[in-house]
GUDO-29757 format. One record per residue (C-alpha): residue in three letters; x, y, z; residue number from 1. Coordinates in pm, 1 decimal, always signed. Layout:
<pts>
PT   type         xx         yy         zz   seq
PT    ALA          X          Y          Z   NUM
...
</pts>
This chain:
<pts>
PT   type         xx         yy         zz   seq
PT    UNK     -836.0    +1083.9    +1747.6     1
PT    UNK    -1107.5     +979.4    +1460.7     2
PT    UNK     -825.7    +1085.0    +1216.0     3
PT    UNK     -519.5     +883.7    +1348.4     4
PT    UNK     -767.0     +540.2    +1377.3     5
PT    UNK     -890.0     +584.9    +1062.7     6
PT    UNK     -523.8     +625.1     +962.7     7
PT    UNK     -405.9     +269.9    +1123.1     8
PT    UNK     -702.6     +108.1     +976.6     9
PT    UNK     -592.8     +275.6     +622.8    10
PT    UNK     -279.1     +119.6     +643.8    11
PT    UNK     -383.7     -231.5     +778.3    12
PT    UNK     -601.2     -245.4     +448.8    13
PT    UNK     -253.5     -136.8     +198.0    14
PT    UNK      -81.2     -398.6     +391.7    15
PT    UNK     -375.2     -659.3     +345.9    16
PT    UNK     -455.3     -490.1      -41.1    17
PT    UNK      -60.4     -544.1     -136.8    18
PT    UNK      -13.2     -887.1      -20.8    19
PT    UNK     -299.7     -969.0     -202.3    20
PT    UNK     -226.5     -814.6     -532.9    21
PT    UNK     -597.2     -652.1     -514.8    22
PT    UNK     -554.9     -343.6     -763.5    23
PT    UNK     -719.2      +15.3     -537.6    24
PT    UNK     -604.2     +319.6     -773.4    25
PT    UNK     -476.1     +372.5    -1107.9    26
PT    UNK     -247.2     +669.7    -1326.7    27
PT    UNK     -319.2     +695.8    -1616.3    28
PT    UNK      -57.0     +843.0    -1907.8    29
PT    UNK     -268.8    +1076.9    -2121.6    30
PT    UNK      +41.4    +1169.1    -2295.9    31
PT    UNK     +416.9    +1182.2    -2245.1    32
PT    UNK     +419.6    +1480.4    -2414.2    33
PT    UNK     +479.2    +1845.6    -2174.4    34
PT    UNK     +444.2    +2162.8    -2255.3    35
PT    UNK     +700.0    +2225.3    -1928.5    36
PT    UNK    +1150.7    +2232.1    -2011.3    37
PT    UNK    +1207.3    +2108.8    -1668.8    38
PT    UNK    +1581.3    +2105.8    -1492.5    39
PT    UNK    +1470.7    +1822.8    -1320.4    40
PT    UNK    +1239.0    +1606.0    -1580.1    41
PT    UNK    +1295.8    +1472.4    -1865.2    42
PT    UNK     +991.8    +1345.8    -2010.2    43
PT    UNK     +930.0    +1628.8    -2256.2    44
PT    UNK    +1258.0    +1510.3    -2410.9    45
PT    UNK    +1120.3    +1159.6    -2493.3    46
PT    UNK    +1033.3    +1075.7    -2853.6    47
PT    UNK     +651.9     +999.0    -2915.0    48
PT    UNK     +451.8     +857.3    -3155.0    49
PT    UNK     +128.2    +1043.5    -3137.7    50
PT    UNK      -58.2     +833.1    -3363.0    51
PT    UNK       -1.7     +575.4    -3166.2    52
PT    UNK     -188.2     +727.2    -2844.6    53
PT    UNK     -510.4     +597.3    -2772.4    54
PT    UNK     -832.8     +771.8    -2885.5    55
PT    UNK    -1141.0     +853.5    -2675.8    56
PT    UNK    -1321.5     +566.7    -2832.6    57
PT    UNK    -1043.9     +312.3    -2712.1    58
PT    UNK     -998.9     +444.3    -2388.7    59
PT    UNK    -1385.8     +394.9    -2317.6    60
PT    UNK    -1393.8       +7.5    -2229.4    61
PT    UNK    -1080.1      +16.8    -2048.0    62
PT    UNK    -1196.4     +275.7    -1797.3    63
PT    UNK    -1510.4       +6.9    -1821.9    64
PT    UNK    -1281.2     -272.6    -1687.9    65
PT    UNK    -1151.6      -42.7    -1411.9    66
PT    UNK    -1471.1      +34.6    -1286.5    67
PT    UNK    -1537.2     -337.9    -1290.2    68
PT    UNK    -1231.6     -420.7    -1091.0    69
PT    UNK    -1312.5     -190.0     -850.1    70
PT    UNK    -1079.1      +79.3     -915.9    71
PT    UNK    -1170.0     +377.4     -648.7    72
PT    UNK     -976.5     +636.4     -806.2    73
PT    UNK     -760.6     +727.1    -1141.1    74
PT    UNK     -496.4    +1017.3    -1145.7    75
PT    UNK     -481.2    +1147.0    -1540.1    76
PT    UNK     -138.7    +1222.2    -1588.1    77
PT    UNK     +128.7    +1363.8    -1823.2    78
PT    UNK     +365.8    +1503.2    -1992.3    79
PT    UNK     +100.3    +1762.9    -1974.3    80
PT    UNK     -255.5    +1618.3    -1982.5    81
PT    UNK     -373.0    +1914.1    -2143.2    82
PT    UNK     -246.2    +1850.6    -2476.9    83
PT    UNK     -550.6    +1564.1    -2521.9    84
PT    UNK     -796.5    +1784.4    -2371.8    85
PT    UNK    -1106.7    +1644.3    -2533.8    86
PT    UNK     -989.0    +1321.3    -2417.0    87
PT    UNK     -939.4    +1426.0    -2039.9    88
PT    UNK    -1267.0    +1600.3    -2005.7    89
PT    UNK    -1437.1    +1294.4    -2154.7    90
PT    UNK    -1223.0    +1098.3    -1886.5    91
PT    UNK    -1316.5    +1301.4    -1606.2    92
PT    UNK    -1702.0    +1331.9    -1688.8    93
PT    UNK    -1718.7     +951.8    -1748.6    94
PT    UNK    -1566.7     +882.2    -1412.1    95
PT    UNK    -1795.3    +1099.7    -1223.4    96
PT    UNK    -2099.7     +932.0    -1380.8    97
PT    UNK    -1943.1     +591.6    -1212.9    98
PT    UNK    -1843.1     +681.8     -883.1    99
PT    UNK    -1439.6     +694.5     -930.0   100
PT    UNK    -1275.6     +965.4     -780.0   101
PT    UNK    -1021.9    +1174.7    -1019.2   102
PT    UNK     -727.4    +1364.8     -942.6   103
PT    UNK     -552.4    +1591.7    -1226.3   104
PT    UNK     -202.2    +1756.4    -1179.8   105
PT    UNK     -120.2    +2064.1    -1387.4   106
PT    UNK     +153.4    +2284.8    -1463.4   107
PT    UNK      -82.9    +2552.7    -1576.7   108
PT    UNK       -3.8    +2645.8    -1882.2   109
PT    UNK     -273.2    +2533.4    -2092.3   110
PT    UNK     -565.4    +2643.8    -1820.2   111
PT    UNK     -767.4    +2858.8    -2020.8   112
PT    UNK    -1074.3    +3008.1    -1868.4   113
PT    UNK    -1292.3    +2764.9    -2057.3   114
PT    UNK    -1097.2    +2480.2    -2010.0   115
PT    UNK    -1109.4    +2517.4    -1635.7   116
PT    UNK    -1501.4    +2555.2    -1639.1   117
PT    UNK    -1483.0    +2221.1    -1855.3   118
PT    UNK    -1311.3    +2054.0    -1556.9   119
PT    UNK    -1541.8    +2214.3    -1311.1   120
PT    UNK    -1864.4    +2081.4    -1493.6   121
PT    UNK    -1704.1    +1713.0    -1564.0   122
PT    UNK    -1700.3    +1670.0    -1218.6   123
PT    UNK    -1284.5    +1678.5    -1113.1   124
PT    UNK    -1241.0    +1544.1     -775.4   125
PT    UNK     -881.6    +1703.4     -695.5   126
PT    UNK     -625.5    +1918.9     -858.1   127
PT    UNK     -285.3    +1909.4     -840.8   128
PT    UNK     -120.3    +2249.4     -901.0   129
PT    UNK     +282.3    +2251.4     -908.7   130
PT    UNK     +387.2    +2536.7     -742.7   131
PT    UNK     +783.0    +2543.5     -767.7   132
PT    UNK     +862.2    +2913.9     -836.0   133
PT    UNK     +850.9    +3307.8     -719.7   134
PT    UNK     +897.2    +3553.8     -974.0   135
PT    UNK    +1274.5    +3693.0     -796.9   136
PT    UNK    +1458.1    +3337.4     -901.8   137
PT    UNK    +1366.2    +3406.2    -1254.2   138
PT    UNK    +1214.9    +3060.5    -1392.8   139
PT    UNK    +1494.3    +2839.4    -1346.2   140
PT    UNK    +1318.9    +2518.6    -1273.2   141
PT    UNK    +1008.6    +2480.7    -1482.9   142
PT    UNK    +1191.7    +2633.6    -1796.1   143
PT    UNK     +890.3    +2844.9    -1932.5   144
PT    UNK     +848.6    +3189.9    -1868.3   145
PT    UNK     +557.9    +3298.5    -1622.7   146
PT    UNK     +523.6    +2986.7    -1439.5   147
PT    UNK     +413.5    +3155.6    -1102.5   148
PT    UNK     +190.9    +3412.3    -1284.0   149
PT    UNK      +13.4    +3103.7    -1458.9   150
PT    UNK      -35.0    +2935.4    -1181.0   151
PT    UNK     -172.2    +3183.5     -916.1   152
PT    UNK     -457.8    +3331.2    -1237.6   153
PT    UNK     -550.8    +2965.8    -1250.3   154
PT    UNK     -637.9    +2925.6     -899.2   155
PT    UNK     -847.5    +3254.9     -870.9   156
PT    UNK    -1010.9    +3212.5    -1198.3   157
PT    UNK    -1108.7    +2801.7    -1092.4   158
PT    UNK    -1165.3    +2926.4     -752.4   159
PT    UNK    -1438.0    +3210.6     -914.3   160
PT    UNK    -1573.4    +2978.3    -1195.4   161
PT    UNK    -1642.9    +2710.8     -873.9   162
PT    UNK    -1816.9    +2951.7     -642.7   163
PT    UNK    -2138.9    +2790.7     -553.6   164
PT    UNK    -2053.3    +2527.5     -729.4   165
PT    UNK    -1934.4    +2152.0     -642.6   166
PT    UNK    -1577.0    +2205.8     -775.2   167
PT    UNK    -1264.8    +2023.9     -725.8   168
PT    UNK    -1050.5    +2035.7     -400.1   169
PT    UNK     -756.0    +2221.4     -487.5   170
PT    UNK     -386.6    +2128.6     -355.9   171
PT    UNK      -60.4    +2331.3     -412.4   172
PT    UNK     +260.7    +2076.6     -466.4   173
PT    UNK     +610.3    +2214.8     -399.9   174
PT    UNK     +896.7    +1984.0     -510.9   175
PT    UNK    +1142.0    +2062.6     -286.6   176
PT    UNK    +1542.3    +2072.2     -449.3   177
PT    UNK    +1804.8    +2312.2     -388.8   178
PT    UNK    +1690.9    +2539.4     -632.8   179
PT    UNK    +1413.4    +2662.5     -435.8   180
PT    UNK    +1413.8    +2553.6      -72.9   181
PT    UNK    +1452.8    +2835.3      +93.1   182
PT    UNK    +1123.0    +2961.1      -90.9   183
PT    UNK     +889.6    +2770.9      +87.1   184
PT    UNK     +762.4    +2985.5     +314.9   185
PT    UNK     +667.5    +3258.5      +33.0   186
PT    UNK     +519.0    +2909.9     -130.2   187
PT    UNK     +295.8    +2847.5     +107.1   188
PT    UNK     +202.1    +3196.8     +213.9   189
PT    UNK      +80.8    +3180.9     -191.6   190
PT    UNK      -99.3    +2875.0     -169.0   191
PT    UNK     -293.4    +2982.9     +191.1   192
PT    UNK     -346.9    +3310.2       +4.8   193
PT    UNK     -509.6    +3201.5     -296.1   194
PT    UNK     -760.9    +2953.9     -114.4   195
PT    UNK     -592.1    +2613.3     -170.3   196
PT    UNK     -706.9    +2332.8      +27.9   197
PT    UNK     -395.2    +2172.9      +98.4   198
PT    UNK      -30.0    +2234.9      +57.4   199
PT    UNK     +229.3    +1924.8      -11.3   200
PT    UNK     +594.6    +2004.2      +48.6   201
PT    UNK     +776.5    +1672.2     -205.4   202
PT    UNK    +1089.7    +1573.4     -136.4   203
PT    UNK    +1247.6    +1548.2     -464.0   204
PT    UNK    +1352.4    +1199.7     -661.6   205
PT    UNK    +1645.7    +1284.0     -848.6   206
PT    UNK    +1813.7     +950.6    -1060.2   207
PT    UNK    +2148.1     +860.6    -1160.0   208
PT    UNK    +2286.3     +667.9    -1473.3   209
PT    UNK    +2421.6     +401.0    -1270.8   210
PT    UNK    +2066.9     +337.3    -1108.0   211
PT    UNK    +1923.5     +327.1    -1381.3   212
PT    UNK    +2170.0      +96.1    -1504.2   213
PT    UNK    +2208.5     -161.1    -1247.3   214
PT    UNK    +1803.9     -180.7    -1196.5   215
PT    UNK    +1741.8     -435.3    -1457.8   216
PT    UNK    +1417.7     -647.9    -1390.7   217
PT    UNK    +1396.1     -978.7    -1593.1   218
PT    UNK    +1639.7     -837.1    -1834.2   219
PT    UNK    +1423.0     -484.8    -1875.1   220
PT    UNK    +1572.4     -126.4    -1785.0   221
PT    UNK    +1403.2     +151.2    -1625.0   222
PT    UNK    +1342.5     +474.4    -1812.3   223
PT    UNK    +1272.8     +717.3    -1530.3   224
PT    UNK    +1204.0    +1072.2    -1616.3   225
PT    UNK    +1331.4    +1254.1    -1293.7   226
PT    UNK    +1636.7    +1301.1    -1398.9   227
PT    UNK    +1835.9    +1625.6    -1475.8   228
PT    UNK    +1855.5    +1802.3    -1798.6   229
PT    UNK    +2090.7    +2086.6    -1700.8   230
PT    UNK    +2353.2    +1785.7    -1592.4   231
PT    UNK    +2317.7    +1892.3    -1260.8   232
PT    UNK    +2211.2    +1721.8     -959.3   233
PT    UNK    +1994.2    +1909.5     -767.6   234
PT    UNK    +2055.7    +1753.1     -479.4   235
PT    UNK    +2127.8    +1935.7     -111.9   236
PT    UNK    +2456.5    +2024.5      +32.3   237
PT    UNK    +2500.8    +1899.3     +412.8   238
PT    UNK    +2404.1    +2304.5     +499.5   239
PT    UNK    +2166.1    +2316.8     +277.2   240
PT    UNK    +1976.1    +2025.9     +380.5   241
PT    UNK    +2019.5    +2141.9     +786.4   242
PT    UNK    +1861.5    +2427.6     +675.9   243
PT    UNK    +1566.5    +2253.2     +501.4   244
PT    UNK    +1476.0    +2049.9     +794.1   245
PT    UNK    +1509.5    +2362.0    +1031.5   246
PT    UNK    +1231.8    +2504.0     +805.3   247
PT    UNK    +1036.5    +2192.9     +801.5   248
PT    UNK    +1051.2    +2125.6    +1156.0   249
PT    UNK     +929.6    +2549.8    +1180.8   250
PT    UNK     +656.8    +2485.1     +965.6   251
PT    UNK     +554.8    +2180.4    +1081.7   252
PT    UNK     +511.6    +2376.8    +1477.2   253
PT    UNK     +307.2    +2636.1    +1272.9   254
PT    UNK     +117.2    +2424.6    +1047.6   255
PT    UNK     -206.7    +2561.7    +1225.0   256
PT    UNK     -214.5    +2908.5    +1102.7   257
PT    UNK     -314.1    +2804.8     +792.6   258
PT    UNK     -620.1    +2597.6     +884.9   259
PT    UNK     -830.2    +2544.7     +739.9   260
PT    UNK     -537.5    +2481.0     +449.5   261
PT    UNK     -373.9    +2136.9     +552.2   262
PT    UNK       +3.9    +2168.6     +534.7   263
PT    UNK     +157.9    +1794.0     +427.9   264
PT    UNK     +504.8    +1665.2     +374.2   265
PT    UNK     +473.1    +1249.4     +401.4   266
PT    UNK     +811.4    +1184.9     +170.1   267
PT    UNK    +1029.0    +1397.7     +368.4   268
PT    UNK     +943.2    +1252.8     +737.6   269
PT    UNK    +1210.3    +1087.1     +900.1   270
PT    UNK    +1476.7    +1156.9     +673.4   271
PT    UNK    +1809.9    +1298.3     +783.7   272
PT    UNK    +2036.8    +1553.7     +613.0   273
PT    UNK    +2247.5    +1241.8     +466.3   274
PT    UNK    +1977.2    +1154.3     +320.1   275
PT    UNK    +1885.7    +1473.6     +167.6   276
PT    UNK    +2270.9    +1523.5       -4.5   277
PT    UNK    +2207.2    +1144.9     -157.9   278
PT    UNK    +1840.3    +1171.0     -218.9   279
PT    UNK    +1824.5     +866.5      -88.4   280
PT    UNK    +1499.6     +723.5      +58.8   281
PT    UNK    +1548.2     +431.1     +266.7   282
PT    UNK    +1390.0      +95.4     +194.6   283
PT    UNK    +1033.1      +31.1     +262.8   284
PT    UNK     +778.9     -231.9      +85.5   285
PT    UNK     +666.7      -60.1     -212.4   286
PT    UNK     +301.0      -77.1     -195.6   287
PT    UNK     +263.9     +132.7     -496.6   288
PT    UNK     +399.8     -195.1     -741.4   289
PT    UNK     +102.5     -381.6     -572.2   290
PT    UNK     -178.0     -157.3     -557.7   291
PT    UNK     -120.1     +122.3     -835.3   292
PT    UNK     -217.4      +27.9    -1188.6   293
PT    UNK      -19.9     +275.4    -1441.7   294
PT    UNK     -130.1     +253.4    -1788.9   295
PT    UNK      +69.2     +422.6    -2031.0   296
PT    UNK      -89.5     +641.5    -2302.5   297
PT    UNK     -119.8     +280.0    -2535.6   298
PT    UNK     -307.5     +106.0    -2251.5   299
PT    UNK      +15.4     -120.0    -2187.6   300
PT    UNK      +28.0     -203.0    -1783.2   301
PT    UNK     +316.4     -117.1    -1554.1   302
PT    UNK     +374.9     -176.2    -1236.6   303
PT    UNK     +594.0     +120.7    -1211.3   304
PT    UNK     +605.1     +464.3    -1358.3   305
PT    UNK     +976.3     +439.5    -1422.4   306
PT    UNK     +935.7      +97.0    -1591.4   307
PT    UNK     +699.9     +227.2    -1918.4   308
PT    UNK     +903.1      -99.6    -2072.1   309
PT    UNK     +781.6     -370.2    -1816.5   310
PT    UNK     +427.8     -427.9    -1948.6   311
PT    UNK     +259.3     -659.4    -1815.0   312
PT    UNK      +15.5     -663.8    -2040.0   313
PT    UNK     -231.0     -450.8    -2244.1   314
PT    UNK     -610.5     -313.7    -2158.3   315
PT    UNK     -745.8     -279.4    -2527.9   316
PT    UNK     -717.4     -673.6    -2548.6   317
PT    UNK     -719.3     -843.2    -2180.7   318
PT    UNK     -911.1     -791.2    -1847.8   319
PT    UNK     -722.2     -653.1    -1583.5   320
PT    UNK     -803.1     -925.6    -1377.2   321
PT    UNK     -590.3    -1107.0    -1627.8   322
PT    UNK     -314.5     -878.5    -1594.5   323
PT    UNK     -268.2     -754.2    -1275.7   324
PT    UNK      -78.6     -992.0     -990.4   325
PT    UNK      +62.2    -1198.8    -1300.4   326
PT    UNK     +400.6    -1393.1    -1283.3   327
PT    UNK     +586.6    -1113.3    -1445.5   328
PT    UNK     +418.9     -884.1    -1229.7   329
PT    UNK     +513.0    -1114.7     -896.1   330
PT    UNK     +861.6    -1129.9    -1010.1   331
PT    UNK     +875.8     -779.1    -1035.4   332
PT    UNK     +716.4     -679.5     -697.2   333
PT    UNK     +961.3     -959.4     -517.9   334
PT    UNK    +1317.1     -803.3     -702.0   335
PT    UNK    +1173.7     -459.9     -532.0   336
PT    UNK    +1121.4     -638.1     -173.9   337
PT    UNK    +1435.3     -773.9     -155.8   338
PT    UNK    +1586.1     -444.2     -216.0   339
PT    UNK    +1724.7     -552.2     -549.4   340
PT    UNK    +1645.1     -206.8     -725.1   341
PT    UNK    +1911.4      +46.5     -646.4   342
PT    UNK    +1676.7     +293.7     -859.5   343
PT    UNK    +1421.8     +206.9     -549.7   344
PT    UNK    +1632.6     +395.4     -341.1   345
PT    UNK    +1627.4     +728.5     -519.5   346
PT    UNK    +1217.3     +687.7     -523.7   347
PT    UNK     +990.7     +915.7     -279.7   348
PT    UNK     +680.4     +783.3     -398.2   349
PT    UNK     +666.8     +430.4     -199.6   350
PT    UNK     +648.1     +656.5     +130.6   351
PT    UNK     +251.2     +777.7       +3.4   352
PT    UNK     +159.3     +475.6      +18.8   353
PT    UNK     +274.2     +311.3     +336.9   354
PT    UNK     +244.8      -18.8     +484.9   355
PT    UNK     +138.3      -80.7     +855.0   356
PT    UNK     +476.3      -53.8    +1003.5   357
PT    UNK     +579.2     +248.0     +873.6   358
PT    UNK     +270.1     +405.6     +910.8   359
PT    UNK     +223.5     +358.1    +1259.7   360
PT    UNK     +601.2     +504.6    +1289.9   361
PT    UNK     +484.9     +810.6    +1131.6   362
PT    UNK     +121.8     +817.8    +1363.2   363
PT    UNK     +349.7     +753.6    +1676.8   364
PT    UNK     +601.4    +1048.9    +1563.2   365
PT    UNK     +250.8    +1273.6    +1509.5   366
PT    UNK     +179.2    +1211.0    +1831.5   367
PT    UNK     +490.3    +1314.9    +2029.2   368
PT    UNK     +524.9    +1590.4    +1788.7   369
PT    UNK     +188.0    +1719.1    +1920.6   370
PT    UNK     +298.3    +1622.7    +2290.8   371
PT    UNK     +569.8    +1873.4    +2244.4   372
PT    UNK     +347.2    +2152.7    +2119.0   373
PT    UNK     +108.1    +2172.2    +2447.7   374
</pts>
């Protein structure tokens, strides 16, 4: 009961936080570069200018002005974070000395021994492992070799370098495509077995040329990275997607086996097989435009992560005060309510953070879910 009020009061605050513009959370690029060859990303493809990435010593005031704005929590992103090391630990240990919460996703394959005792001792609030493979489909989605093997020695070797210790919660993310569906049951048998703390089952965004091309804003294109590099959509065929939400709905009835490991799927809730074959996510207020500061790895502002052209302004020279809830910011967040942003429609990401409506759908479909399982 605690957790489903404290859930309707969490989403009467997003609704209040968007409409007001009032800035809760940010991401923060590291890099754009990846160590990962992903079928479904393309982001290790982009060109980069290294030099051009900012240095510890730039990135110091602008986590500064965060902190003043009341920022609660920054995610430190890639590409693969790991290639600015130095720079994340610094990150990480500065936040902890001022109270803001970090979360780090990983693929794993820079997680050294000492490098995870380095994120241990910083102070990392959560991390994100992706957990896409088993060894018997042979590394087709990640595009490196050993990507399960990587993965599962990390979590036992930051699960022993924690012990006793304060160390960070630990969640196992599955992005769910037709490559590997019908693996998540050995997925999350993995996860539960190895300790995690929390499973997430995504629901994969998967982009097409012609959203990105009819998703202009004020005259500026999109440049999402979930898009496919194998020119394949990885989208689900009408059985394959019936057979997805047969396992979901299983899992979902069985969830409780694997307490104390939570077992979450928020993107994926309510959608039908049509929607799976499209990858289509219906409309909903993006509260991510209005609440989520992304900062690319130059300290420009976006409102988006698919929009690393849309800045609305930079952090090395302005306050974000300045920046954030700006004209060219409004005019942005008003194109995406009004549904004029076919690439919105391909995006999972608005359903984490949820307005009041939507949320209480999902609290009231909790609830007769758990009806029908007494």
């Amino acid at each position: 009961m605690n957790y489903t009020l404290n859930r309707i009061k969490q989403g009467l605050k997003n609704s209040y936080w968007s409409r007001t513009y009032t800035p809760t959370d940010a991401i923060i690029f590291l890099t754009y570069r990846c160590t990962s060859r992903c079928k479904a990303c393309n982001i290790w493809q982009r060109k980069v200018k290294i030099d051009d990435e900012l240095t510890w010593d730039q990135w110091k005031p602008i986590l500064a002005n965060l902190a003043e704005n009341n920022i609660r929590s920054i995610e430190l992103f890639g590409g693969d974070a790991l290639l600015r090391k130095d720079l994340l630990i610094n990150m990480i240990r500065y936040c902890t000395d001022n109270n803001i919460y970090t979360f780090f996703p990983t693929n794993s394959s820079s997680l050294t021994n000492s490098t995870i005792t380095d994120l241990v001792d910083a102070g990392l609030g959560t991390i994100y492992f992706s957990l896409d493979e088993v060894p018997s489909i042979n590394e087709p989605i990640r595009g490196v070799k050993r990507h399960f093997e990587r993965v599962t020695t990390a979590i036992r070797t930051l699960k022993k370098t924690a012990d006793g210790k304060k160390g960070p919660r630990i969640v196992c993310i599955t992005t769910v495509s037709s490559m590997n569906y019908k693996y998540l049951r050995n997925l999350i048998d993995v996860a539960f077995e190895m300790g995690a703390d929390e499973y997430e089952i995504h629901g994969i965004s998967e982009f097409t040329s012609d959203s990105v091309k009819d998703s202009a804003v004020n005259g500026i294109l999109p440049d999402p990275y979930f898009m496919p590099t194998d020119d394949k959509s990885h989208a689900f065929t009408l059985e394959q997607a019936t057979e997805l939400l047969t396992a979901l709905k299983q899992i979902r009835r069985e969830k409780d086996r694997y307490s104390p490991m939570s077992i979450t799927m928020e993107n994926l809730d309510g959608l039908t097989a049509g929607n799976l074959t499209e990858l289509h996510y219906p409309h909903q207020t993006c509260l991510f435009a209005t609440t989520q500061v992304v900062i690319s790895p130059f300290g420009d502002v976006q409102p988006c992560l698919y929009y690393k052209d849309y800045q609305l302004g930079n952090m090395r020279n302005r306050d974000l005060a300045d920046i954030w809830g700006n004209e060219k910011h409004r005019r942005f967040c008003e194109q995406q309510q009004r549904e004029l942003i076919p690439l919105c429609n391909h995006c999972g990401n608005k359903y984490y953070h949820k307005p009041f409506i939507p949320l209480m759908k999902d609290v009231t479909r909790e609830i007769v879910r758990k009806i029908a399982r007494t």
